[in-house]
Every structure is written in structure tokens, then in C-alpha cells.
C-alpha positions as CSV (number, residue, x, y, z in Angstrom):
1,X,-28.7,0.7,16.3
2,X,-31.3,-1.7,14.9
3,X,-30.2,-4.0,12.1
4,X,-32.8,-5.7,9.9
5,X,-32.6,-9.5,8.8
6,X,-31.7,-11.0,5.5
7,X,-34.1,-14.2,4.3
8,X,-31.6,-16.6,6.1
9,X,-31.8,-14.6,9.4
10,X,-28.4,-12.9,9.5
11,X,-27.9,-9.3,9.7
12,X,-28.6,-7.3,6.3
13,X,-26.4,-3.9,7.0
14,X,-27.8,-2.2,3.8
15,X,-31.0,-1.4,6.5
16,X,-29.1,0.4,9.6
17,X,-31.0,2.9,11.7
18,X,-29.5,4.5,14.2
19,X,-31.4,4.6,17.9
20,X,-32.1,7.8,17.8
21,X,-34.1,7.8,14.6
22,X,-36.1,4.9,15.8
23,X,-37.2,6.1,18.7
24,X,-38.3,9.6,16.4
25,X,-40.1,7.0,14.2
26,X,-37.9,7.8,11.4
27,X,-37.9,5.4,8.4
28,X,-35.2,2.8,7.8
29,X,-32.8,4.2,4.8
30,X,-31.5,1.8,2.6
31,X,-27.3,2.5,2.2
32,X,-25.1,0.9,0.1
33,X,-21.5,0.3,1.1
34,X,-20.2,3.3,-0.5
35,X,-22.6,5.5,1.2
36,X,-21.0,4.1,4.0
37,X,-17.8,3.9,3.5
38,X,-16.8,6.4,0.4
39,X,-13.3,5.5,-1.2
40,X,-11.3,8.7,-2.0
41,X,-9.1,7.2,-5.2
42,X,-7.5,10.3,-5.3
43,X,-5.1,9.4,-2.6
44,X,-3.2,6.9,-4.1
45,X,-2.0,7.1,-6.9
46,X,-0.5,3.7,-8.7
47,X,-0.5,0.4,-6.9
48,X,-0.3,1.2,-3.6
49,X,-0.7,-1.1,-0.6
50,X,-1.8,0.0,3.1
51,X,0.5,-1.7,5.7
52,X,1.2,-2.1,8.9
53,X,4.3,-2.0,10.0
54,X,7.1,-1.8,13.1
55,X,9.4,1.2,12.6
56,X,12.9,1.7,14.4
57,X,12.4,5.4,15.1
58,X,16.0,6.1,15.6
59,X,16.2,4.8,12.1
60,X,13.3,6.8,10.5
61,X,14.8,10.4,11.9
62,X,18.2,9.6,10.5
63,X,16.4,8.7,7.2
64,X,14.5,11.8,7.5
65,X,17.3,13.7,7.9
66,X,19.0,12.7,5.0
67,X,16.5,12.3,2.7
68,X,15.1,15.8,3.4
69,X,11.8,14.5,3.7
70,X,9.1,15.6,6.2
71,X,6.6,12.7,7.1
72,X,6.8,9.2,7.6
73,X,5.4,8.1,4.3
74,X,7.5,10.3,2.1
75,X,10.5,8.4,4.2
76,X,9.5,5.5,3.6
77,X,8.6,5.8,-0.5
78,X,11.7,7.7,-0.7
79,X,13.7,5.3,0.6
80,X,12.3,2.4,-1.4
81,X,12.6,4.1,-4.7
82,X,16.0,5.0,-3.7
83,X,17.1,1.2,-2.7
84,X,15.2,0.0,-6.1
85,X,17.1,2.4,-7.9
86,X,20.3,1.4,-6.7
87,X,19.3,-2.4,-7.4
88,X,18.6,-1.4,-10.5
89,X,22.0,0.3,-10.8
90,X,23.8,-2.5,-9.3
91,X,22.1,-5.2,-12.0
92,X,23.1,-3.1,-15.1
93,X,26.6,-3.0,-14.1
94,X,26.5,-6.4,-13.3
95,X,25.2,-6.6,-17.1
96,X,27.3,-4.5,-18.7
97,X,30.3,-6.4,-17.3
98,X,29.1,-9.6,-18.1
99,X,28.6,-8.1,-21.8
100,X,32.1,-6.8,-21.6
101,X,34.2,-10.2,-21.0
102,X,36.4,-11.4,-23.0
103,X,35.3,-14.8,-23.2
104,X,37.3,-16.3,-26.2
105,X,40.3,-17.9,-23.9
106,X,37.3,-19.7,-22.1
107,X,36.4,-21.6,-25.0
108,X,38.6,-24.4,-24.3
109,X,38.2,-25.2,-20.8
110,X,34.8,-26.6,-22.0
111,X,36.9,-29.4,-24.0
């Protein structure tokens, strides 16, 4: 694959012929990045991030198991929103405990 050069001498990948089209004397097309590398948006939805990660297998198939779901990225999601959701849970209670006390016979221990 022939590369052109940019004005400072480095490579300029917008002008990338492949081998075979120089040797057939093709001309050079000009490509942008997205010709190159199309981004499907539909994907992802939200504000997701790509990650790479270690995963305890054993783990994963008992999650998968009882979540009911079927690949590893539904697992995974599933069991986040689950865990948030609990946090969530957890906090509110927390809360509405707080917001419950009877703090009147505290008053005077700040004397």
C-alpha cells in the first residue's frame, strides 16, 4: 500500500492506494476517515463506553443463569442496572429513616 506525504513529510492517510491498484495504474482516491472507518450510532444507544475487561466465567454463567439473559453484554448491563437499582433502594431507605427520627430528645446533648 502506497501512502502519500503531507507538507512536513509524514504520512497523509486521506491518499491510500492499495498495491494492487498501483500497479493497474489506478488513480489515488482521496478518503476521509469515515469512508474509512463508518461509525454505526445505531448501536449504542445512551452513553455507552467500550471496555475491556477480565471476566470470572464461573461467575458470568451463574449470572446468566439467573438473570435469564443470553449474551455476555446483556449480563453484564443487567447486572449493573440491577446493583444501581438496589443502591438506589438502599439510599432512599437510608433517607426515609433519617426523615423518620425522632430527634427532639437529642436536642439537649448539644448543650
Amino acid at each position: 500500500m502506497q501512502h502519500s506525504r503531507n507538507r512536513r513529510g509524514g504520512r497523509d492517510d486521506a491518499h491510500v492506494q492499495s498495491a494492487a491498484g498501483q500497479a493497474l495504474g489506478l488513480p489515488t482516491r482521496a478518503r476521509t476517515p469515515e469512508q474509512v472507518y463508518p461509525v454505526d450510532h445505531s448501536v449504542y444507544t445512551g452513553s455507552v463506553t467500550k471496555r475491556l475487561i477480565d471476566v470470572d466465567d464461573a461467575a458470568l454463567d451463574a449470572a446468566r443463569s439467573q438473570l435469564g439473559t443470553r449474551t455476555i453484554k446483556d449480563t453484564v448491563n443487567e447486572a449493573l442496572r440491577r446493583a444501581a437499582q438496589q443502591r438506589k433502594s438502599e439510599l432512599a431507605n437510608a433517607l426515609t429513616v433519617l426523615a423518620d427520627a425522632d430527634l427532639d430528645d437529642r436536642s439537649a446533648a448539644w448543650r
